[in-house]
C-alpha positions as CSV (number, residue, x, y, z in Angstrom):
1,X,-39.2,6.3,1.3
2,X,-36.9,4.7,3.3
3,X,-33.5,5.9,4.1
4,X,-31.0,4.3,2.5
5,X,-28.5,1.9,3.7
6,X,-25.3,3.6,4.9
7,X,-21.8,1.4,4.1
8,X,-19.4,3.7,5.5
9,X,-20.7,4.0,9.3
10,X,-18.5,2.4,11.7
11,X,-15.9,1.6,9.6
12,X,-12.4,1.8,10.2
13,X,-10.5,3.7,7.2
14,X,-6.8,4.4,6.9
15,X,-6.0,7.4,5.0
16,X,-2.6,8.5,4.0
17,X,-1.1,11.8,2.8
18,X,-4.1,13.2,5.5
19,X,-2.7,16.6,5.9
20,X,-4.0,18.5,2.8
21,X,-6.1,18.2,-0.2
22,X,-7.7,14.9,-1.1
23,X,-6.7,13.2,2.1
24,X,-7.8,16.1,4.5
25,X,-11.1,16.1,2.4
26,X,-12.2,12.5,2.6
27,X,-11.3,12.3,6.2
28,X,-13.5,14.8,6.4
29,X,-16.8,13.6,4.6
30,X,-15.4,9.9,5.6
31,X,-16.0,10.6,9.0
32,X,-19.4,13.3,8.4
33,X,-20.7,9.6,7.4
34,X,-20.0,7.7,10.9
35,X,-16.4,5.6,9.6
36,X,-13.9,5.8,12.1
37,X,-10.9,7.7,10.2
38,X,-6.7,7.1,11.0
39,X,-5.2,10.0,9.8
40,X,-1.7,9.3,8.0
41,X,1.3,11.9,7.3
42,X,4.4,13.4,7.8
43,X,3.4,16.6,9.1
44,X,1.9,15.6,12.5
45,X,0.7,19.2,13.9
46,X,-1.4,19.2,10.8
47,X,-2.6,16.1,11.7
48,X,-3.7,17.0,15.1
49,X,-5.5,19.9,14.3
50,X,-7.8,17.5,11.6
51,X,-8.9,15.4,13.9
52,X,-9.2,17.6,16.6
53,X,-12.1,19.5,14.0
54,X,-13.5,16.4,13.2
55,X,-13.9,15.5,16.8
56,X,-15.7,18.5,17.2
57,X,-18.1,18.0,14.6
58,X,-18.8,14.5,16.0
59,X,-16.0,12.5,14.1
60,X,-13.9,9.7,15.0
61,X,-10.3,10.1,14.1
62,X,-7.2,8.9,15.0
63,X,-3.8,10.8,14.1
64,X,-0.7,9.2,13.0
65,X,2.7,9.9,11.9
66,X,3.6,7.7,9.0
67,X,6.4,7.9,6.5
68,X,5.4,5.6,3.3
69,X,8.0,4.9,2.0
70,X,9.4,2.9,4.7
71,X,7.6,-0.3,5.5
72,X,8.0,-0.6,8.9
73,X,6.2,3.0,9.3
74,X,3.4,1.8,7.5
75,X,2.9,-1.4,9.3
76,X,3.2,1.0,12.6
77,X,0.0,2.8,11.2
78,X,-2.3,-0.5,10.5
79,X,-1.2,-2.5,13.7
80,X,-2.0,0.7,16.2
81,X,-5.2,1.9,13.9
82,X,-6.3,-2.2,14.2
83,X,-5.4,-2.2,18.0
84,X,-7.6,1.2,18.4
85,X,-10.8,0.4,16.8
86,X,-10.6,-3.6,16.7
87,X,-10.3,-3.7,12.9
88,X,-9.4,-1.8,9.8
89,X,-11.9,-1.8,7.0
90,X,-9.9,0.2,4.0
91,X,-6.8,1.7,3.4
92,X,-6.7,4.5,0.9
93,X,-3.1,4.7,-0.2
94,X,-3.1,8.7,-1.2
95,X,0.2,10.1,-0.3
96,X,1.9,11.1,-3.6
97,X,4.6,14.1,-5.0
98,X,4.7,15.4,-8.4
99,X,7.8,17.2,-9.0
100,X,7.8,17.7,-12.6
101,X,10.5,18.5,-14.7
102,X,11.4,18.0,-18.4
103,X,13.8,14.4,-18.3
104,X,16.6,16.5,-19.9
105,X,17.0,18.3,-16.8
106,X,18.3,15.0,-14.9
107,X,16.9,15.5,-11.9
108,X,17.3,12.2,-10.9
109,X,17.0,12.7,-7.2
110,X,13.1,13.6,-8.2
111,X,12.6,10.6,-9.9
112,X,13.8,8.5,-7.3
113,X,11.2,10.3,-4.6
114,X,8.6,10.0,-6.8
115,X,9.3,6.5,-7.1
116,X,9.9,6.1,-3.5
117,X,6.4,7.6,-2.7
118,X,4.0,7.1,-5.2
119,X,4.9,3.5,-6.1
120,X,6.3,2.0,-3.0
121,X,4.4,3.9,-1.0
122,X,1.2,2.0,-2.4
123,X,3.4,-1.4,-1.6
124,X,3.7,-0.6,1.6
125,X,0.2,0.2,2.4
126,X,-0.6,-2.7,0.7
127,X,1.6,-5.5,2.1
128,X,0.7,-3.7,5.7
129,X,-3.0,-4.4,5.3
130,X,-3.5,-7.7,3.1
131,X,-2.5,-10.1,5.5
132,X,-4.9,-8.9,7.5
133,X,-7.5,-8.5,5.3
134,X,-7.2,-11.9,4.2
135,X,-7.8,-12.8,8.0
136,X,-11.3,-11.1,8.6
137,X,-12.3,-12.4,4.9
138,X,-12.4,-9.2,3.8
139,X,-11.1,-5.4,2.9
140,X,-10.7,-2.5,0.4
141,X,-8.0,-0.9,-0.6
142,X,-8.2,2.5,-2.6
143,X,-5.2,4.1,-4.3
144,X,-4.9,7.3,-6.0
145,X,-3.5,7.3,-9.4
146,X,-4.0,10.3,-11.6
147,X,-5.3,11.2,-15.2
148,X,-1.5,10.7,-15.7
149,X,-1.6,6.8,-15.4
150,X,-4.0,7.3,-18.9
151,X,-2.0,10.0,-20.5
152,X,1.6,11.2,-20.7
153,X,2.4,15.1,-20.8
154,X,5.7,16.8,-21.2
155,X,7.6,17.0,-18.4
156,X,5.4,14.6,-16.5
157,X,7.2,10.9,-17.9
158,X,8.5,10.0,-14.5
159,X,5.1,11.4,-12.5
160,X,2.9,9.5,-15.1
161,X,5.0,6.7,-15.4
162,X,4.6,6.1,-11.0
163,X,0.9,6.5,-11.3
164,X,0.5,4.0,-14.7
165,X,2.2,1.5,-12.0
166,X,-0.4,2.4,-9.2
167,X,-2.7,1.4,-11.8
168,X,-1.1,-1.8,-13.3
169,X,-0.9,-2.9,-9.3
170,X,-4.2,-2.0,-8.6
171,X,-5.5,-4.5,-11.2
172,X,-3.5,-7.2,-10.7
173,X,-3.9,-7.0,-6.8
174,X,-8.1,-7.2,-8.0
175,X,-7.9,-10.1,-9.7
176,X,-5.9,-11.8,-7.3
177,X,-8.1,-11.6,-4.4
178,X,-11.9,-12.7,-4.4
179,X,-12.1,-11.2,-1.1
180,X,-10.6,-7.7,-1.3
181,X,-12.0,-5.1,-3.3
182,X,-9.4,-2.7,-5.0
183,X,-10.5,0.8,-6.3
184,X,-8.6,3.0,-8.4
185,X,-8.9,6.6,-8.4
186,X,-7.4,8.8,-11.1
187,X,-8.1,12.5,-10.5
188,X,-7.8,15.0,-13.2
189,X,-7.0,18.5,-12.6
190,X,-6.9,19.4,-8.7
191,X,-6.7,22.1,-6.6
192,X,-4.0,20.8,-4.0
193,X,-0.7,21.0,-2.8
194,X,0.8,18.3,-5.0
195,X,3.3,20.1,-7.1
196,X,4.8,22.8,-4.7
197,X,7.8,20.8,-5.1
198,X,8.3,21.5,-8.4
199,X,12.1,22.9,-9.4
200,X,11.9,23.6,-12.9
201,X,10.4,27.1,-12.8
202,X,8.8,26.9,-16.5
203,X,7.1,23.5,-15.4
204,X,5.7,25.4,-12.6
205,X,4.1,28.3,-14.2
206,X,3.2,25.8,-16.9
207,X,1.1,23.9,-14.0
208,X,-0.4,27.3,-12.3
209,X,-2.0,27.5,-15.8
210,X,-3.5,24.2,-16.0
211,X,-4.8,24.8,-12.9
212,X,-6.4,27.6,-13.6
213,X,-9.7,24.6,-15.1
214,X,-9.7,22.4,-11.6
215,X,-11.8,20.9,-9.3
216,X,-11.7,21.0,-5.2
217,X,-10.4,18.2,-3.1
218,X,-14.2,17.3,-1.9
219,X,-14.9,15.9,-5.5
220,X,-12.7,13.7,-5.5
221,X,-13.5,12.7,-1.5
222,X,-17.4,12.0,-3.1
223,X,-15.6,9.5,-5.3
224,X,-13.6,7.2,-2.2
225,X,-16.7,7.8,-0.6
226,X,-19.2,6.4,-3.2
227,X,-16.8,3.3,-3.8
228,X,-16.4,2.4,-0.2
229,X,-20.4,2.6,0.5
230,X,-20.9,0.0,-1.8
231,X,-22.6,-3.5,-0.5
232,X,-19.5,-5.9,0.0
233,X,-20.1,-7.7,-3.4
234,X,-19.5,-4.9,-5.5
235,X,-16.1,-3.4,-6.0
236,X,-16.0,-0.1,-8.0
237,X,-12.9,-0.9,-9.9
238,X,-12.0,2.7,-10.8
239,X,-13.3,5.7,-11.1
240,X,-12.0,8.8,-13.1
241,X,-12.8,12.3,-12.1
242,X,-12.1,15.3,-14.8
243,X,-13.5,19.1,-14.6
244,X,-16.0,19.4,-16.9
245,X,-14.7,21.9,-18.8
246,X,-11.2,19.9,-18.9
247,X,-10.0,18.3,-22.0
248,X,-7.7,16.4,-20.5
């Protein structure tokens, strides 16, 4: 039997929110697979010290300090990852906070980051990458929604409420281009860091409970991966990706 056809080698992925959990994790396997990775984030020793490991397992990556939520950072990230490897191939729009807090609380200042992050975070990456997707006929963009763009929890309204939007822009951006596949990912319960910036304390031991049914970054890394290693006519639209044993 022959071996089969691999979709990922040799092409150029942007990953943001690249210095833990998901993002760390599908650099990783990304890279395992021969694509050419540009790691995205805030923390830039973190950064370093990823691609420095997947350099020494025979990787290609590129660090980069990026702050999504400002536009000019993000286009920063495409034009030097594009001037480094010739082209960009995907962007998988990943960074994302989750400070959860019952609404009565007001903590309006958590809204607004969430907002800031995990919805025009995704704009950015996206109006950084579709013109020039839309010059090399071609591109994918992947962005991480949650199980929380398909159902609301107490004290997650804001959180779900940024990821339902991550989903509603993932859709229409698919049906508006015939050249750009558009993937939607919508983990379930994950072991990550997303959450440590919870305030409310009761909203945090509620969420150290949930977690105690999760799965590990890499599963959800199999999922970018099997998307993006599809031939160029098929666009995985959007997978979801639960614990077995999770209800929800």
């Amino acid at each position: 039997m022959s071996n089969p056809i691999n979709n990922v080698e040799n092409k150029t992925v942007i990953i943001t929110g690249a210095s833990s959990g998901i993002g760390e994790a599908t650099a990783g396997l990304l890279a395992s697979r021969g694509a050419k990775v540009v790691l995205g984030a805030r923390r830039t020793e973190r950064l370093d010290q990823i691609a420095r490991e997947i350099e020494a397992a025979g990787g290609s990556a590129m660090p980069h300090p990026v702050d999504v939520t400002s536009a000019d950072s993000v286009k920063a990230l495409v034009y030097n990852a594009q001037n480094l490897f010739g082209r960009v191939d995907a962007i998988f729009n990943n960074a994302g906070v989750m400070p959860l807090a019952p609404m009565s609380e007001l903590k309006t200042d958590e809204w607004d980051n969430m907002i800031n992050v995990n919805i025009r975070g995704v704009l950015n990456g996206i109006a950084a990458v579709l013109p020039l997707f839309e010059k090399q006929g071609g591109g994918h963009v992947i962005n991480t929604a949650s199980i929380g763009a398909h159902a609301v929890v107490p004290s997650g309204a804001v959180y779900c409420a940024t990821k339902y939007a991550v989903w509603a822009i993932s859709d229409g951006l698919r049906q508006e281009n015939k050249n750009v596949r558009v993937t939607t990912i919508s983990p379930g319960v994950v072991e990550t860091e997303l959450g440590h910036d919870i305030s409310d304390p009761t909203t945090k031991e509620l969420l150290t409970q949930f977690r105690q049914v999760a799965l590990t970054p890499d599963a959800i890394a199999r999922a970018v991966l099997y998307a993006i290693d599809q031939p160029a006519d098929v666009d995985v639209n959007e997978l979801i990706v639960r614990p077995t044993a999770s209800a929800f």
